[in-house]
VOGU-3710 file (C-alpha; in Angstrom, 3 decimals, decimal comma):
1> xxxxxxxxxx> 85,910/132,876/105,502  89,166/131,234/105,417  90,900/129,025/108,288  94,203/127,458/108,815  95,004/124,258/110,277  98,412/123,527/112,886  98,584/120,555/114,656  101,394/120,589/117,116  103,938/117,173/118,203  107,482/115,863/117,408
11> xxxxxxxxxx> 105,041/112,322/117,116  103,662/113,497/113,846  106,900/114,555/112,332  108,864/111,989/112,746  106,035/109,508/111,214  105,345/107,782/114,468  101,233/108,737/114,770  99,422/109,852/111,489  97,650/113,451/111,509  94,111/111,879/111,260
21> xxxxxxxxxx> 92,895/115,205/112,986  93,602/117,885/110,283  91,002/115,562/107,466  88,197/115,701/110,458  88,640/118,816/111,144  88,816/120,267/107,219  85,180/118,383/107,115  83,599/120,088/109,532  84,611/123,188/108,824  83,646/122,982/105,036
31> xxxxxxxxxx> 80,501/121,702/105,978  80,210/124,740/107,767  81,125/126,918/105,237  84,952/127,909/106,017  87,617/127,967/103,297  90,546/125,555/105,076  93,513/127,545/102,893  96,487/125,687/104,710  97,750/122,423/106,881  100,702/122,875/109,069
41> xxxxxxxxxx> 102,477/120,654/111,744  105,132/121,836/113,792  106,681/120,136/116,254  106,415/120,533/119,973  108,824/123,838/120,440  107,461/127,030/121,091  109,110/129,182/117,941  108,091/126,878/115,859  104,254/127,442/117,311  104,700/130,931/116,950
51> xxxxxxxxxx> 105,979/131,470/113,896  103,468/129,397/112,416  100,693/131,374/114,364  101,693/134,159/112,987  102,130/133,124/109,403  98,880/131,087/109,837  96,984/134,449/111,102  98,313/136,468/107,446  96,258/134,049/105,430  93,284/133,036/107,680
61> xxxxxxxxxx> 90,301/134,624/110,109  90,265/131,226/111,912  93,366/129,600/113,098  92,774/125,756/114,661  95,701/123,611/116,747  95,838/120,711/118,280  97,622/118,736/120,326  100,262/119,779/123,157  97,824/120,405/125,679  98,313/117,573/128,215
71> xxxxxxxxxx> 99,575/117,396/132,071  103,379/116,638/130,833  106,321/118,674/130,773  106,482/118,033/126,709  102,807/119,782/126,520  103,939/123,443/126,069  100,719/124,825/123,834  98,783/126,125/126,440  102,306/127,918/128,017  103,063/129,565/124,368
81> xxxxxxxxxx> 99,802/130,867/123,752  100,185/132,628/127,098  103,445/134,245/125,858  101,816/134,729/122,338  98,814/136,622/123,555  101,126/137,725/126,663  98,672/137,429/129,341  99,029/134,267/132,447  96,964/131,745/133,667  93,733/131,831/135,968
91> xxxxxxxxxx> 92,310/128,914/137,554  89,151/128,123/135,321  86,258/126,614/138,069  84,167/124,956/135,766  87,375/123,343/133,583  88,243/122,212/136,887  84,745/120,505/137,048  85,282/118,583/134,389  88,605/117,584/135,280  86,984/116,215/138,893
101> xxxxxxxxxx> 84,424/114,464/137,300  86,949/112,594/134,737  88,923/111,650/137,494  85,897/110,316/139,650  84,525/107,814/136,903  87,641/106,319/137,100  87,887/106,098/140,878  90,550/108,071/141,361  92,020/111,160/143,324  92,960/114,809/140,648
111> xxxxxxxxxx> 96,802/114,708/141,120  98,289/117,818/141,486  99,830/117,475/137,830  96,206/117,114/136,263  94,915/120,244/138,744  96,985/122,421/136,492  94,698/121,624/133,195  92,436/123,924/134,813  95,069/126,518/134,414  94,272/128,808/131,483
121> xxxxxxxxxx> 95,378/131,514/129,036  93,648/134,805/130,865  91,867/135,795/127,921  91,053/132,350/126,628  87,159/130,858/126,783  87,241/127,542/128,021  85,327/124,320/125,761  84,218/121,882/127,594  86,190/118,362/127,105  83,655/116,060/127,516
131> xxxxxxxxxx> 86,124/113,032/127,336  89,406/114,166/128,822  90,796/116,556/131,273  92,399/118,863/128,997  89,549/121,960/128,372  89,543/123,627/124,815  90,174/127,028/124,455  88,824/129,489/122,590  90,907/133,122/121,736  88,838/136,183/119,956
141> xxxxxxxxxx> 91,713/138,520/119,204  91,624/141,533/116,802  88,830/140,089/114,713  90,843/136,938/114,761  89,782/133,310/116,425  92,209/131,224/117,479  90,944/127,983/118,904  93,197/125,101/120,321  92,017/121,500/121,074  93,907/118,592/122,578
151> xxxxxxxxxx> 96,149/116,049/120,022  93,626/112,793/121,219  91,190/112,072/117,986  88,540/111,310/120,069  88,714/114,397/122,362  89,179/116,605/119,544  86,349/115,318/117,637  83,935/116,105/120,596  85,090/119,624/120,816  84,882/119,982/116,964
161> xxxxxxxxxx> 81,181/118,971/116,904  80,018/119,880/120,373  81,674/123,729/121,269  83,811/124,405/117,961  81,347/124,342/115,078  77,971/125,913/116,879  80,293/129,409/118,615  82,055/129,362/115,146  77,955/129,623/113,289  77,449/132,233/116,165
171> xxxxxxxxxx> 80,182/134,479/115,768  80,600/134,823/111,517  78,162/134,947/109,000  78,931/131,707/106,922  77,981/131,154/103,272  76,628/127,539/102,420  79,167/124,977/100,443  77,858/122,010/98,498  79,786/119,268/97,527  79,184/116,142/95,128
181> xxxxxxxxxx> 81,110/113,149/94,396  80,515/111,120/91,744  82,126/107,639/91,574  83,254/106,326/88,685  85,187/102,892/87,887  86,819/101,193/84,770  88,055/104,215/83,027  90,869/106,285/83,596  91,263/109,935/84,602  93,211/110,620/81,348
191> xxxxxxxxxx> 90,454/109,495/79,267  87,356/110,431/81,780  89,376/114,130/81,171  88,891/113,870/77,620  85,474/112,547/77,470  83,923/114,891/79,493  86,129/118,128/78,224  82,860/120,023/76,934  80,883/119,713/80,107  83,661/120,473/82,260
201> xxxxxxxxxx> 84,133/124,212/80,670  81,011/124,560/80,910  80,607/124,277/85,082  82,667/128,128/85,190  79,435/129,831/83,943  77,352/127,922/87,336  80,433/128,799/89,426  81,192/125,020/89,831  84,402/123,940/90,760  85,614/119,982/89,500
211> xxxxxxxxxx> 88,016/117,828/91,096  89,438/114,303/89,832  90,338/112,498/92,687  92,101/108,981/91,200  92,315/105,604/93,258  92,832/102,035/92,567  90,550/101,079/89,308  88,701/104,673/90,365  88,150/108,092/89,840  86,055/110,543/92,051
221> xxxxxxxxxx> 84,918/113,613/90,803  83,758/116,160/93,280  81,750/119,050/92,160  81,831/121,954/94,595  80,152/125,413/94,864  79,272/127,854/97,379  76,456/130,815/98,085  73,867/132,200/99,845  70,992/129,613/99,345  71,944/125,678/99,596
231> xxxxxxxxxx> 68,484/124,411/97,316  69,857/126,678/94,657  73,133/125,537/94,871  72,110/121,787/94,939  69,672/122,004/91,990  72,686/123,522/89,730  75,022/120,924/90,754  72,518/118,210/90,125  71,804/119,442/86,893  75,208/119,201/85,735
241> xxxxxxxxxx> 75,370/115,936/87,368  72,461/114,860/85,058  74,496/115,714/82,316  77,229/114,421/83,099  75,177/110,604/83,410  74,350/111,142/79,562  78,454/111,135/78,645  79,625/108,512/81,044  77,119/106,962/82,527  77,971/103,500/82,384
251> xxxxxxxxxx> 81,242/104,429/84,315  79,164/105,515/87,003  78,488/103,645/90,186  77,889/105,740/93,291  77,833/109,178/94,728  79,271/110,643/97,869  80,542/107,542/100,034  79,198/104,931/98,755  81,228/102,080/98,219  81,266/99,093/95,389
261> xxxxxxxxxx> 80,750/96,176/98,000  77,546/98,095/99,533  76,199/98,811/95,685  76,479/95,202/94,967  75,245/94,446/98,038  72,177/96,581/97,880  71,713/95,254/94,813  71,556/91,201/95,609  69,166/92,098/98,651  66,790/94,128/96,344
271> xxxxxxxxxx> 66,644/91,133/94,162  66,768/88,716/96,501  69,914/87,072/95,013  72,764/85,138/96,309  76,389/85,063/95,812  79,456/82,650/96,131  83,192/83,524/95,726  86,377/80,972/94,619  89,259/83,092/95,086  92,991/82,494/94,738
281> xxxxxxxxxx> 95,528/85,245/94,044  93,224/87,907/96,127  92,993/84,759/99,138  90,149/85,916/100,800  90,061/89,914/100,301  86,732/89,884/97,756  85,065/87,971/100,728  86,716/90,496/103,240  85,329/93,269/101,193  81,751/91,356/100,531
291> xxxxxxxxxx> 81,277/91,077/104,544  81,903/94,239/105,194  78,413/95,789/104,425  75,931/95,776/106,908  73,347/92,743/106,031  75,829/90,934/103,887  74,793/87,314/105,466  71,373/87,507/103,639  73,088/87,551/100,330  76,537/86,247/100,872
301> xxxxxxxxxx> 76,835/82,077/101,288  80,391/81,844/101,810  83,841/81,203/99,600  86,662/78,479/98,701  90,444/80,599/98,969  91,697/78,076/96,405  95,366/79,141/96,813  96,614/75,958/95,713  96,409/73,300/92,475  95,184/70,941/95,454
311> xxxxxxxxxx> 92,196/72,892/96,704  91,023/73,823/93,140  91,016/70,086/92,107  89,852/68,484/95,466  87,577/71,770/96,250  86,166/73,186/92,588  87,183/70,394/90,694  89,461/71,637/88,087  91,246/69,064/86,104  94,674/68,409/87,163
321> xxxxxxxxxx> 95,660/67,801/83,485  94,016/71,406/82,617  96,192/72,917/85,716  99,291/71,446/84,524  98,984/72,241/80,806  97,189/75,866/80,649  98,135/76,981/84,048  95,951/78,024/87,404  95,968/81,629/85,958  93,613/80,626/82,380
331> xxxxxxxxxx> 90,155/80,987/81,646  89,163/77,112/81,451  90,766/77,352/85,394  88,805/80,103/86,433  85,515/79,543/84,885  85,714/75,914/86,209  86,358/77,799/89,457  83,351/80,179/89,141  80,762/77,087/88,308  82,166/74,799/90,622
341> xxxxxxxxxx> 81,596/76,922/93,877  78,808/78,292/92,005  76,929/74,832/92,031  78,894/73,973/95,523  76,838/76,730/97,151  73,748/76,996/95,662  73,628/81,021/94,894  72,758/82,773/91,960  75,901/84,571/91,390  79,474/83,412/91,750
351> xxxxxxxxxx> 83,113/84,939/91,208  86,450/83,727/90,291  89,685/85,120/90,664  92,840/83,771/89,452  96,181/85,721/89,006  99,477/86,560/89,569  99,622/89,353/91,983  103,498/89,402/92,343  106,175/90,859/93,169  107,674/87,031/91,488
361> xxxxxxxxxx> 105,707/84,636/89,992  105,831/86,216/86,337  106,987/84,802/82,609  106,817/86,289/79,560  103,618/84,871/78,785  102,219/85,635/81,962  103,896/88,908/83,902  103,389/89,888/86,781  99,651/91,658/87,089  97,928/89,245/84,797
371> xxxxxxxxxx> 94,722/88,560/85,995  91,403/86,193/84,849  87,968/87,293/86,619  84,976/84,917/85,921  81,400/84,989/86,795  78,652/82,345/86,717  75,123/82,988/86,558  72,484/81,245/86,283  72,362/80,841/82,718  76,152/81,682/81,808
381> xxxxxxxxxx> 79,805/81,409/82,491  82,313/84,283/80,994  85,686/85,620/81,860  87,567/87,993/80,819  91,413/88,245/80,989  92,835/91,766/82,615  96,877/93,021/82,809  97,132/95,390/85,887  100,704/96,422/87,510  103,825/95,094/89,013
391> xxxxxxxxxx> 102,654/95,903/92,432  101,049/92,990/94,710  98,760/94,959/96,853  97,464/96,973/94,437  96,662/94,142/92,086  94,618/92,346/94,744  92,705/95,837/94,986  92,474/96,101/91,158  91,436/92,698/90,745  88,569/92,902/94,009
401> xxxxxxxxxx> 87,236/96,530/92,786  87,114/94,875/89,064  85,139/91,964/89,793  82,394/93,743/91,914  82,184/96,108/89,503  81,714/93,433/86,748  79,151/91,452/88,684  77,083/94,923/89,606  77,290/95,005/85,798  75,846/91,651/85,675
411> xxxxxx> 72,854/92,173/87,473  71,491/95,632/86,615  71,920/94,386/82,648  69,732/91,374/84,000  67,121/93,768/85,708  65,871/96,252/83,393
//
């Protein structure tokens, strides 16, 4: 079952609001089992609609819009659908409902503009908008469905989950899909490709499909397959996953969504261990990233953003002399750093960061992307000395990602 995606405004064109709507809406519908073959946005003129309605409807059974259906003169959706399907409007009673009551929370009289959103397409089924006044609708056309929901995120979403998903179950037979995502960190696709060459030849006879999806300092690989029965399905793509632990394992971190902060995270708590941050060239984002996992305050004591040679000597006491001879970016800086607020806090676990993230700031001895990482625990310091890019927000995100990742390292060497 195969569906296409068009969602409608000049807005999204012209760069002014991001399509957010086509990546929600390509969820649900693999979750439900539907093939999404092709995105399109078009902007708000009605041959452009059409012809991609009827290019969309060569290639798919299920054909989704948005946007274009509000009360303004700009909104022509619902108006070209009529002279797509070539039928007029009726006035929709229980749409009108809905309109009534949105109007009502808010205290105020239905205009004569907003009446008209109960005007629909003749041969349309009406979805009920449960947070706006613009009703989906809902086309069943020569074996074809055509559905279209309003531009607003959080209207759309509604629709998706509440009318969309359940009459889309009801009217097709749907097979099951199964994804997996495995995360992966410190290694790079090239050489994750090569090291897993064997295994991945081998998912074709299991009908498994693999995907390398690359970020900052990570790969995701997403195994996918589809059937009849999902516990089938599941137990051959965990198998393979199980294999796939035995080659590169210690690259391994997560699955699905998880993130690095909430491994680490999860980790401390289970162990009941603290940790401390000194940060300079990433000023403040490791703690940013730290604090963002629910429960982070009963593991996380605080940080020193020790952006300057005056907060690392008043702060973490780093020698002056050291600073002005080897430099804020060396490892006698940074593991000074990494005891100092280490000791200052009183936590089990503390990181250092100390860099130069760039775009200026570079010599030949130290470009642009050099980067020391140091971590104290309770019975160590070390540090290790790492040369990412030439690109300043991408080496605070390379230098974050790398010391979670070598502090979740840390402390699952330390537990087993």
């Amino acid at each position: 079952m195969k569906a296409e995606i068009i969602t409608i405004g000049d807005e999204l064109l012209i760069g002014q609001v991001v399509d957010t709507n086509s990546a929600f809406i390509a969820t649900k519908l693999n979750e439900a089992g539907i093939h999404v073959c092709q995105i399109t946005s078009v902007s708000d003129n009605k041959e452009h609609i059409v012809e991609a309605l009827n290019n969309a409807v060569q290639r798919a059974d299920i054909v989704l819009m948005t946007g274009g259906l509000g009360p303004t003169n700009d909104d022509i959706t619902k108006l070209t659908l009529c002279g797509y399907f070539n039928v007029g409007l009726r006035f929709d009673q229980e749409a009108y409902k809905d309109v009534e009551y949105m109007f009502k929370i808010r205290g105020r009289e239905v205009s004569e503009v907003n009446r008209k959103q109960a005007e629909l397409p003749e041969n349309c089924v009406a979805l009920h908008n449960k947070n706006g006044t613009a009703p989906g609708m809902w086309f069943d056309v020569n074996d074809k469905v055509y559905i279209s929901m309003p531009g607003v995120p959080y209207e759309m979403k509604a629709l998706m989950e509440d009318e969309v998903i359940p009459k889309l179950k009801e009217r097709f037979t749907l097979p099951v899909i199964v994804h997996k995502n495995i995360l992966t960190i410190g290694i790079g696709e090239s050489v994750l490709a090569e090291k897993i060459t064997a295994w991945e030849a081998s998912l074709a006879q299991d009908n498994i499909k693999l995907a390398y999806l690359p970020s900052i300092g990570m790969v995701r690989l997403r195994l996918s397959t589809s059937g009849a029965d999902k516990n089938t399905l599941e137990e051959k793509v965990n198998r393979k996953i199980e294999e796939l632990k035995t080659l590169v394992g210690e690259y391994i971190f997560g699955y699905e969504n998880d993130t690095l902060e909430v491994i680490v995270g999860k980790l401390l708590k289970e162990n009941k261990q603290t940790l401390s941050l000194a940060e300079s060239c990433t000023g403040g984002y490791i703690s940013h990233l730290v604090t963002l996992a629910p429960g982070s305050s009963s593991y996380y004591k605080g940080s020193i953003v020790a952006y300057s040679y005056e907060i690392k000597t008043l702060e973490l006491g780093v020698d002056e002399e050291v600073l002005n001879q080897r430099g804020a970016v060396s490892q006698e800086v940074v593991e000074k750093m990494a005891s100092s607020v280490r000791k200052k806090f009183h936590t089990d676990y503390s990181l250092a960061v100390s860099g130069i993230a760039g775009p200026d700031g570079g010599t030949p001895e130290k470009p642009v992307g050099t980067v020391w990482i140091a971590l104290a625990t309770p019975t160590k310091v070390f540090s290790k000395k790492y040369q990412f890019a030439n690109n300043r927000m991408r080496n605070i995100q390379m230098t974050a990602n790398t010391a979670l990742n070598l502090l979740r390292k840390e402390i699952l060497m330390n537990v087993k």
